[in-house]
N, C-alpha and C positions, 0 to 999 in steps of 0.2 A: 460521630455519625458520618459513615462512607456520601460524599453529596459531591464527588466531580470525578472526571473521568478525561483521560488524557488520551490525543487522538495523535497519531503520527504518521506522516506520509514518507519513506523515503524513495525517494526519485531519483533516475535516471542524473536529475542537474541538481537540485535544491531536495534536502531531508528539511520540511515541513512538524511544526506541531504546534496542536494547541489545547489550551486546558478550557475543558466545557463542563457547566453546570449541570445540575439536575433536569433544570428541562430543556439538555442539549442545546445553552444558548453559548456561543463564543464568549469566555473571559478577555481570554488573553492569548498572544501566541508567536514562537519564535521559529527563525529559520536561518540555515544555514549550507553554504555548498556542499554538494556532494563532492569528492574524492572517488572519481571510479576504479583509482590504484588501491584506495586502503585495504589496510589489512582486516578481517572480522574482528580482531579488537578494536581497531580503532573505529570502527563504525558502530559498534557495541558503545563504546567510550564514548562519544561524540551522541548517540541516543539518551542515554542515562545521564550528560552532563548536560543538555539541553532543559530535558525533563527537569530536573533539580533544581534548575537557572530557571525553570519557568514556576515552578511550582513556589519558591522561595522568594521570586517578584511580585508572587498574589500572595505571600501568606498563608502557604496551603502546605501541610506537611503529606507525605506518603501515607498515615493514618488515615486521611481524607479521600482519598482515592477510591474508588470503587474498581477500576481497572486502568488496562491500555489496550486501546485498537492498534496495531501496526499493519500499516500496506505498503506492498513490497510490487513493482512491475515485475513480477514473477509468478510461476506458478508454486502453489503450496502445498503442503502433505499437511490438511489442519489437523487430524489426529495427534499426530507427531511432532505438533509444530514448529515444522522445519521448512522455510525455502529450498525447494528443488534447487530450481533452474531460475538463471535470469542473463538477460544478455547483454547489460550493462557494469554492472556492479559484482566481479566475479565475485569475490570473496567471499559474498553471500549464499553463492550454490551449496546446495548440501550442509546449509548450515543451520544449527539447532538453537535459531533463534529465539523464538518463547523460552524455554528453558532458562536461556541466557540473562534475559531478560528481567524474567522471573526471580531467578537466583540473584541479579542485583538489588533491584528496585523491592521486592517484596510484594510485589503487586500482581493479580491476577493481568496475563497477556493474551489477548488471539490476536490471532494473526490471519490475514486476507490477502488475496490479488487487490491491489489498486483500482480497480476497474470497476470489479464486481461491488466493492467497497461503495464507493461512487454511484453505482447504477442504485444499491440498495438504499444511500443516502438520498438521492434522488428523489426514486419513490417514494419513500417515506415524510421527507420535510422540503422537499423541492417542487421542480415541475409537474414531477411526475406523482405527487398527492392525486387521488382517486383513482388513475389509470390501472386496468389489471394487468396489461400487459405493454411494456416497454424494454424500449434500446436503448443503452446509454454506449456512445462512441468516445472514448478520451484519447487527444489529440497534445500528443507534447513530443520528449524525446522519441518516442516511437508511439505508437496505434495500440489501445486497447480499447476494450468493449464488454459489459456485460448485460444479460438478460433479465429481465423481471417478466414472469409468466404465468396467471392466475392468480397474481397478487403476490409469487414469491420468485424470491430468487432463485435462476437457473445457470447453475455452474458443470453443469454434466460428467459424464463419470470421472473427470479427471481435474474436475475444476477449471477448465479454461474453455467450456462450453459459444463465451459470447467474443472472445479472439481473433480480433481481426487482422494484427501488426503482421502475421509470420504466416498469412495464407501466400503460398508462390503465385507470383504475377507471369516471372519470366524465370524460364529452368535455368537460363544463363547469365542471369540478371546483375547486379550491383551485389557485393559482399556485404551479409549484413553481421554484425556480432553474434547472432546466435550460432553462425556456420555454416546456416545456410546461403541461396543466393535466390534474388527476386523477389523477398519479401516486400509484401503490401509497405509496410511503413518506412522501405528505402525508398521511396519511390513518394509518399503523401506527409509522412511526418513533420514536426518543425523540425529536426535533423536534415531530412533529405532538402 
């Protein structure tokens, strides 16, 4: 009987996870630095050896599993699930993470922006229980943000709908990783 479900955050600083029950309550859960040199194997490696290390602490094999959530500070092609773009952790750009994933673990993967992730966790089991419409701002390495609007999530045509880190402040501003300059989150983030 599929009765848990592994949630994993990787971040800008710390790749996050944890293994949750049926009715979405925390087990258990581990974490570890991020490397924003590695290479997609080893962030690949270091996900799946986590996973395994957490799953094997509770007693829980991969048979048990029902999925994996993975959020990435980036934007995603969920079809294809693949990370575009990100402007930390390059080795992740253009890379065909579900798949990856997938093909290790055996386990069904989606994949999400962090943000949007967050806003929707929100809604649903957090503060934001009843509201139809909300902001979720997430304040770390850099600025994200997603929408909930008439009770659902708003990621608009491109998925990064509620994005606040990479609006320009100043044409001439601070160099930020993504290439541009005067992004909102060099300037508000815990980085800046």
């Amino acid at each position: 009987m599929k009765q848990y479900r592994i949630g994993i955050d990787v971040g800008a600083t710390n790749i996050k996870i944890g293994l949750f029950d049926e009715e979405m309550d925390l087990k258990d859960y581990a974490q570890a630095l991020t490397d924003q040199q590695a290479s997609l194997e080893e962030i690949i490696d270091l996900m799946v050896a986590l996973t395994r290390r957490l799953l094997s602490a509770n007693g829980v094999t991969l048979g048990e599993l029902e999925g994996m959530g993975a959020v990435f500070p980036s934007y995603i092609d969920y079809r294809k699930g693949i990370v575009l773009e990100t402007s930390y952790i390059m080795a992740l750009s253009n890379a065909p993470v579900r798949d990856l994933l997938e093909a290790r673990l055996g386990v069904r993967v989606v994949l999400d922006n962090d943000a949007n992730a967050a806003a929707l966790a929100e809604h649903r089991l957090g503060a934001g229980v009843g509201c139809s419409d909300m902001i979720y701002v997430a304040l770390a390495t850099g600025i994200g943000g997603g929408l909930i609007l008439n009770g659902r999530l708003y990621s608009g045509a491109r998925g990064i709908a509620g994005e606040l880190g990479h609006f320009t402040l100043y044409q001439d501003g601070r160099k930020c990783p993504c290439g541009k300059r005067g992004c909102f989150e060099r300037y508000a983030s815990a980085t800046a």
